[in-house]
N, C-alpha and C positions, 0 to 999 in steps of 0.2 A: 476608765480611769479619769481620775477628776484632775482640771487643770492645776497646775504648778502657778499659787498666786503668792509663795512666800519669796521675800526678798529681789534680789535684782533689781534690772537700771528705771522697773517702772514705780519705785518705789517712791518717789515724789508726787505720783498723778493717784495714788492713795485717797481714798476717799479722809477730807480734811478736814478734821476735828481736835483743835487746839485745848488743851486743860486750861479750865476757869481758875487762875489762881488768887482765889478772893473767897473769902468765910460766905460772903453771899452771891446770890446768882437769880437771873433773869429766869422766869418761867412764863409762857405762853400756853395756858389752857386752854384744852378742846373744850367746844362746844360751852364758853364758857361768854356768848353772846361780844357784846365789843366793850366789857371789863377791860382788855388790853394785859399786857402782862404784866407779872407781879414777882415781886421778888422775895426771897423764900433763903433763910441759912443754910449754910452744907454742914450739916452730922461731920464728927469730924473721923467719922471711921469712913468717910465717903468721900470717893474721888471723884469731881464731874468735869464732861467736855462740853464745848457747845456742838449743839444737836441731838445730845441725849435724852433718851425718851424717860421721864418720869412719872412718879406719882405723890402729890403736893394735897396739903391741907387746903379744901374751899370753902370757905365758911360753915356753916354746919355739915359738911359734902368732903369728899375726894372728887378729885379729877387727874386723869393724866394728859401730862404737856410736854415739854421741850424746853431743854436751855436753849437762849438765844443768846447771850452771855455775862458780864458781870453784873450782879445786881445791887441796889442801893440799901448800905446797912440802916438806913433812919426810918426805913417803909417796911425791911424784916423782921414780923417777931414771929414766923414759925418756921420751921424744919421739914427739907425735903424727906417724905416718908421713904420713898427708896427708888434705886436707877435701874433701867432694864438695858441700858447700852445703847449704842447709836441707833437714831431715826433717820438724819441726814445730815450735811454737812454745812461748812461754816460759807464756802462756796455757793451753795444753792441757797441758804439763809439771806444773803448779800442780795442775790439777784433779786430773791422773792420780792424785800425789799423796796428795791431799785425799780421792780413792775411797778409796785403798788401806788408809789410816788407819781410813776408817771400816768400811770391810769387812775389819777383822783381818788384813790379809794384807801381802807388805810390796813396796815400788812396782814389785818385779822381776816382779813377775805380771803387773802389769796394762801395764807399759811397752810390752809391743809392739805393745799396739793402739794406739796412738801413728800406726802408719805398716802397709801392707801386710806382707810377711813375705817374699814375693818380687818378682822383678821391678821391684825400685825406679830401676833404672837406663837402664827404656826408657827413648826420646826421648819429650817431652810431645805429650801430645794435641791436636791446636790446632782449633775448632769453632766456627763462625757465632755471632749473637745468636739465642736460642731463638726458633723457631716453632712453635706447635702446630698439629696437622692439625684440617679443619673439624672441627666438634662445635659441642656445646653453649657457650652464652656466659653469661660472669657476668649481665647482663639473664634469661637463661631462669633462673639458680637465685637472683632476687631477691639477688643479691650484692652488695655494696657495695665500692666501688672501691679504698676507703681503709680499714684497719684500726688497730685501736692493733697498737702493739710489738709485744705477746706476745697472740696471739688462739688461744681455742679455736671450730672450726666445730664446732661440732652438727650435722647433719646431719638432714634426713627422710629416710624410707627410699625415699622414690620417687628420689634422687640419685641420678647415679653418683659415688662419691666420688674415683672414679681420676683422672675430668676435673677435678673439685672440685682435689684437689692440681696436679693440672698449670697450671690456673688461676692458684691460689695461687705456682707458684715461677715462671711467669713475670712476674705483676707483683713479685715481690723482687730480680727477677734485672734489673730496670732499677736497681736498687741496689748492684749488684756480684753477687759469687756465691751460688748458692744449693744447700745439701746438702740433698734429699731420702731421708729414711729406710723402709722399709718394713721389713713381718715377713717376708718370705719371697721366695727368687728370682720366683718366678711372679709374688708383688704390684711386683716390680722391674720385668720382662720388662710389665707392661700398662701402669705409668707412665709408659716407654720410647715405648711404641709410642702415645704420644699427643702426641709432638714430631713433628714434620719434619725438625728438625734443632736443634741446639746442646745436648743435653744426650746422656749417656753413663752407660752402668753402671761403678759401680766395685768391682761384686761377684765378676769375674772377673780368673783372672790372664791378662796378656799373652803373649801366644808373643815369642822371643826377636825383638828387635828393630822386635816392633808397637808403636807407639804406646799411650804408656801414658794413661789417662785420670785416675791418679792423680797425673799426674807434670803433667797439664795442668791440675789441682784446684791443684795447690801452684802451679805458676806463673803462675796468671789466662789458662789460655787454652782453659778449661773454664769455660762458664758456669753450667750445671745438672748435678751428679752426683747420680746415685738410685741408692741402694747397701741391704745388709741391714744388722744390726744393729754389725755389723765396723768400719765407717766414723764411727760417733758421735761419735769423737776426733779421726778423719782430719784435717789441716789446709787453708786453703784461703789462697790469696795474697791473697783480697779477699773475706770474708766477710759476707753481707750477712743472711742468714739460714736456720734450719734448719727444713723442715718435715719433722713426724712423719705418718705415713699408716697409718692405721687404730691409734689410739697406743692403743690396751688388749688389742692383741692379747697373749697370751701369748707372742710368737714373741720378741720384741725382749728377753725376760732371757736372759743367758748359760747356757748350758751348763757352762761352766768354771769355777773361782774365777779373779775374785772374781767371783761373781754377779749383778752389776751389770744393772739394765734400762736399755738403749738410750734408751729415750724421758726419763728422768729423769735421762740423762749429758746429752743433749741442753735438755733446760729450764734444767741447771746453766751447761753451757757458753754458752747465748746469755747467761746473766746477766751471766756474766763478763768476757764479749767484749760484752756492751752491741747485741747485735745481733735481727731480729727472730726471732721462733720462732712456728709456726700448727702445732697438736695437731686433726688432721682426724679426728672419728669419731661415731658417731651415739650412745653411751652414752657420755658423758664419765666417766674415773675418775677418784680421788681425787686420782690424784698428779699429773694435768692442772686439775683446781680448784685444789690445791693453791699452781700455779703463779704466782700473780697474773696470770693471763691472764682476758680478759674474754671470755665466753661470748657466740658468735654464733649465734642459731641461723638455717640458712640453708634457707631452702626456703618453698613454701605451700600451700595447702590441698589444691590437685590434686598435690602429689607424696605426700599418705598415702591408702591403701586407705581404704574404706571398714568401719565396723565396729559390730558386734552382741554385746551381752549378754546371754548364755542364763542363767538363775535353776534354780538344781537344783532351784525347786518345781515346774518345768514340765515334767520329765525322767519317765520313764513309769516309774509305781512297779516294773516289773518289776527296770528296772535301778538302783533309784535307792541302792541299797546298794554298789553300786561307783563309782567315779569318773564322773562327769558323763559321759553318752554326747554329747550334744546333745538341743537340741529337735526334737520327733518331725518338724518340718515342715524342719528344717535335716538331720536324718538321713536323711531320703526324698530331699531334694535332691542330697546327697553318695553315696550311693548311685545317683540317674540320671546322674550328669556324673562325666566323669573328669579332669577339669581342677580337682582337690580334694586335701588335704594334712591330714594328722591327726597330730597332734603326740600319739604315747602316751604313756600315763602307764608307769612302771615295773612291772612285775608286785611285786604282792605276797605275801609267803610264807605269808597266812593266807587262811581259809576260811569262808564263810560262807554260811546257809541263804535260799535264795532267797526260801522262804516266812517265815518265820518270823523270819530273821537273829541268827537260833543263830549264834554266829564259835567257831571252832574251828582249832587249830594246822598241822593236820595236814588230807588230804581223808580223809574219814572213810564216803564212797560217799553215804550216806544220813542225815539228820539226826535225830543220836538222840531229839529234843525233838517233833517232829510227823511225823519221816519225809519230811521235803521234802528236795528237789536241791540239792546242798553242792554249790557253787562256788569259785574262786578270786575274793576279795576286790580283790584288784586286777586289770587288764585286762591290759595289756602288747602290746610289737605284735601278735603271734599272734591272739591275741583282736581285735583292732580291726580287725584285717584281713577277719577272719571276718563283723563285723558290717559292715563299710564295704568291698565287695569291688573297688568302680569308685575307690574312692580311694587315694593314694598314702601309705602310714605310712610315717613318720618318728620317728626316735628324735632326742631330743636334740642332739647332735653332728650327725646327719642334716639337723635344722634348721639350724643356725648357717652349715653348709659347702652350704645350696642354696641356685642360680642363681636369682634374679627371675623370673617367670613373671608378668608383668601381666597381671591380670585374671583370676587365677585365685581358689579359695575356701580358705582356710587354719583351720582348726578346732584350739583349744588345750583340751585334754579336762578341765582343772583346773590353772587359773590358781590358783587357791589354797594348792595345795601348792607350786606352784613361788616364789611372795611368803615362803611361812614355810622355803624351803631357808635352810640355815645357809650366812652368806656372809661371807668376811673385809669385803668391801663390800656394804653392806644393801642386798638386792634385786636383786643385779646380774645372779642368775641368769634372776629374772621380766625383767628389763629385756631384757637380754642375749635371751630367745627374743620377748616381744613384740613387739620391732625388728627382729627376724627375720621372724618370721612376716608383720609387715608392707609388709619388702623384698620377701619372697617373693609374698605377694597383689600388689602392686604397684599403681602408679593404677588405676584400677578396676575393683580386688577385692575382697575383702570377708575381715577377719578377725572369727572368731566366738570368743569367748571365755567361755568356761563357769566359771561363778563361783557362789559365793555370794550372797544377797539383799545382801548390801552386798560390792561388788566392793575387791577389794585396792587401794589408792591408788596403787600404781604401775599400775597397769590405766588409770584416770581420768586419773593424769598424761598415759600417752604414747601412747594408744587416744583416749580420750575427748576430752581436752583438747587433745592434740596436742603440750605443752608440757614441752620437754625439760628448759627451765632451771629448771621448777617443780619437777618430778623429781629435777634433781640440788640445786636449794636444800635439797630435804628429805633425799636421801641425805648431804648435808655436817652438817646437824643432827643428822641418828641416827648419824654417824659421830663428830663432836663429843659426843656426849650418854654415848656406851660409849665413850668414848676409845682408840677407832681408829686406825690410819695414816691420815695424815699427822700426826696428834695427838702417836703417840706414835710410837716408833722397833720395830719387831718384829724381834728374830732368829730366824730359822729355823735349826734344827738338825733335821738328819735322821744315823741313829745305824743303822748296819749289826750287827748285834747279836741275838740267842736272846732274850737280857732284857730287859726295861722300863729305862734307863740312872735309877740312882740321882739325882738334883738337889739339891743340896745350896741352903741358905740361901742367896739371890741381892740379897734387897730389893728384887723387883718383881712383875709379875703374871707366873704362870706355867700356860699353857694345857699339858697335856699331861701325859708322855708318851703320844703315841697311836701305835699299832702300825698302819700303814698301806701292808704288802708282810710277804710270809716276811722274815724278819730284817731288816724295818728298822725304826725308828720315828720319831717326829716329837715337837720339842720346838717351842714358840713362848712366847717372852717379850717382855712387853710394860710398856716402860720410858722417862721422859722422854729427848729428843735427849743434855741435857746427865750425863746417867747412863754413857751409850753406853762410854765408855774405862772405866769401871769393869768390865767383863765382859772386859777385856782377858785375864789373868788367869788366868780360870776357862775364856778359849775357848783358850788357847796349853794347856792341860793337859790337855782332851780332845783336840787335835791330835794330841798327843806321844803320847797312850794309843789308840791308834789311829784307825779312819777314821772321821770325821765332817764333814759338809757344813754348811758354816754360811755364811748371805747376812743382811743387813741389809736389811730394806723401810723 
């Protein structure tokens, strides 16, 4: 049985599309390069809204476009050929807008993610009320029934967070419709596969004359759409809210100008639409604090690992000049078991005397100072593998992209260095792998982490303490304290270019030029919201003088 979307109290949160009441009207054609929109008569046996998809005279040509809304009668002298009914609404129109402005770019860029690009005229999708297949139940992840509006979950790492959102958009979806987001096809394809039925991807295009599921999004007969980044703007007949799923991935910023991140079209558009929005992820970012969403954090004590802190005074002086091996009684363990994981340190390009810790640039065979064994001062996987031969190294990225293994043993070789990486958000890289490392250990495993006699506070935050929202209370301070995003507004420029690009007087703070590829480099300025249209200016004239990449954080 298909959901009940006629009438009742959600009949205000109705996908909104006001009648044009004017002889003429605004049309924005596709692919119609940046002509810009034109304004075109309404036949007068023809009703139009704004958001409606039509089909207009283009000069020797047809094309179809979109009311945006009244048009100017001195500029109409032709006649809408005919309307197919709504594409999107007067709400998503606004916002697209309102990107475009602030991302320098002008609304023809960003318009078409408005709607699909093809296939907009299958027949609609028509799908049950959602059912999820057994699993786990809000009772097993200590959830609560009821949240405010705009909720961010926190996550432990013993969740799975894929249920976690499937969870979350069947109870919104007793409220009308519900758009779930992810970073990547694959995190689409496991959302999916946690219904039985009533929800649908809307990341693929239809073959000719399949039912479309965006076509069933627009007319309420889609109850859950779980789409990639594409769909942020997509419209829905009965919107009730949008969850974001794993919302600090990288994956959710554009590729294309405008640059725009998914997850923060998304926070905008429920504002505007008044509807809820739940940001699912176990490292909450800024731009999810940011949100006026109230932090949940959802799990308990049996969903984190188990965990240990080694003091590099206990570390065996041989090695005690390179990065924290482990303790000799945690080295011997990981050495007999191979159900073990070593997060390496980078190699480092200097040298140093095992005896004596003479450091030198270069490996120099033998140390000029006493004649002892010059080493490489840093370990690197090769090295770690050497000393840890039954364990599994791991590099970084290695870390972030492995599967859960409960009850395995996860070893972080210097927690230290990774607390003092330089991070647009403070600590998010130490965060970022201790949440990892203790997904990956999983309920009961054991992460060991090699520190200093006074371990790094994000360590004690989300190790020790377990406490996500202590963590990010403090990363909102230290972002507030150096006046950070969301503090302040960041442009990135990136500059294809032989040379360092010249910066002329701006009146703000300016990080860079850094050379970051052969010929390219990187600019970042950092300037109040209300500054932002001032750089208008200075970014249309690096445009014009050729390629440059610019996004607004």
């Amino acid at each position: 049985m298909c959901m009940d979307l006629s009438g009742g109290p959600t009949l205000a949160r109705r996908l909104h599309r006001p009648k044009v009441d004017a002889p003429v009207v605004e049309v924005l054609c596709d692919e119609a390069g940046f002509v810009g929109s034109l304004s075109y008569k309404v036949p007068a046996n023809m009703e139009l809204r704004i958001g409606d998809a039509v089909r207009v005279p283009f000069g020797k040509q047809e094309r179809y476009g979109m009311v945006v809304g009244p048009g100017d009668a001195k500029l109409a002298t032709r006649e809408v050929l005919e309307c197919f009914g709504p594409r999107t609404g007067e709400v998503e129109i606004a916002l697209a807008a309102s990107l475009a402005i602030e991302q320098f770019c002008m609304f023809e860029s960003i318009a078409p993610r408005l709607a699909p690009r093809t296939k907009r005229g299958n027949p609609a999708l028509v799908a049950p009320a959602p059912v999820l297949r057994k699993g786990a139940t809000r009772a097993d992840y200590a959830l609560a029934d009821v949240h405010p509006k705009r909720t961010i979950l926190a996550h432990a790492p013993g969740i799975d967070p894929v249920r976690l959102a499937a969870l979350e958009a069947l109870r919104l979806s007793a409220n009308g419709q519900v758009l779930v987001l992810a970073p990547t096809k694959r995190d689409v394809s496991r959302l999916l596969a946690e219904f039985e039925c009533g929800a649908a991807r809307m990341d693929e295009v239809p073959k000719k004359d399949e039912r479309s599921p965006w076509r069933g999004f627009l007319e309420g007969s889609l109850p859950v759409a779980i789409s990639t980044r594409a769909a942020a703007l997509w419209p829905a007949h009965d919107l009730a809210g949008i969850i974001v799923f794993d919302e600090d991935h990288p994956g959710f910023k554009e590729s294309a100008q405008p640059y725009t991140n998914a997850r923060d079209v998304a926070i905008r558009r429920t504002a505007a639409s008044d509807v809820d929005l739940v940001l699912v992820g176990s490292n909450p970012s800024l731009a999810a604090l940011a949100s006026r969403s109230k932090l949940v954090q959802v799990g308990l004590p049996s969903h984190w690992p188990e965990v240990r802190l080694v003091a590099k005074n206990e570390l065996d002086p041989v090695v005690r000049n390179s990065p924290p091996l482990a303790a000799s009684a945690v080295a011997s363990a990981l050495r007999a078991r191979t159900g073990a994981y070593v997060l390496a340190p980078s190699a480092s390009t200097r040298h140093r005397c095992r005896a004596c810790s003479m450091a030198y640039e270069s490996d120099v065979g033998s140390c000029l100072r006493c004649g002892g064994e010059v080493v490489r001062a840093g370990l690197g996987p090769d090295r770690v593998a050497q000393l840890f031969p039954k364990a599994t190294v791991l590099t970084f990225p290695e870390l972030l992209a492995a599967n859960p293994r409960p009850g395995s043993t996860v070893v972080l070789l210097d927690v230290d260095s990774l607390a003092s990486a330089p991070d647009l958000e403070p600590g998010s890289t130490a965060a970022a792998a201790l949440l990892a490392a203790a997904r990956l250990a999983g309920p009961g495993g054991t992460v060991v982490a090699c520190a200093n006699d006074n371990p790094p506070e994000v360590v004690i935050d989300l190790l020790v303490k377990r406490d996500i929202r202590r963590h990010a209370k403090r990363v909102w301070g230290l972002a507030k304290e150096m006046q950070l995003p969301p503090f302040v507004r960041m442009v990135e420029c990136r500059f294809n270019r032989r040379t360092a690009p010249v910066v002329p007087s701006l009146g703000c703070k300016v990080l860079g030029p850094k050379k970051v590829a052969e010929d390219e480099w990187e600019l970042r300025l950092l300037l109040p919201p209300d500054r932002l249209v001032s750089l208008k200016p200075w970014v249309e004239s690096l445009r014009r003088r050729g390629k440059c990449r610019i996004s607004v954080v």
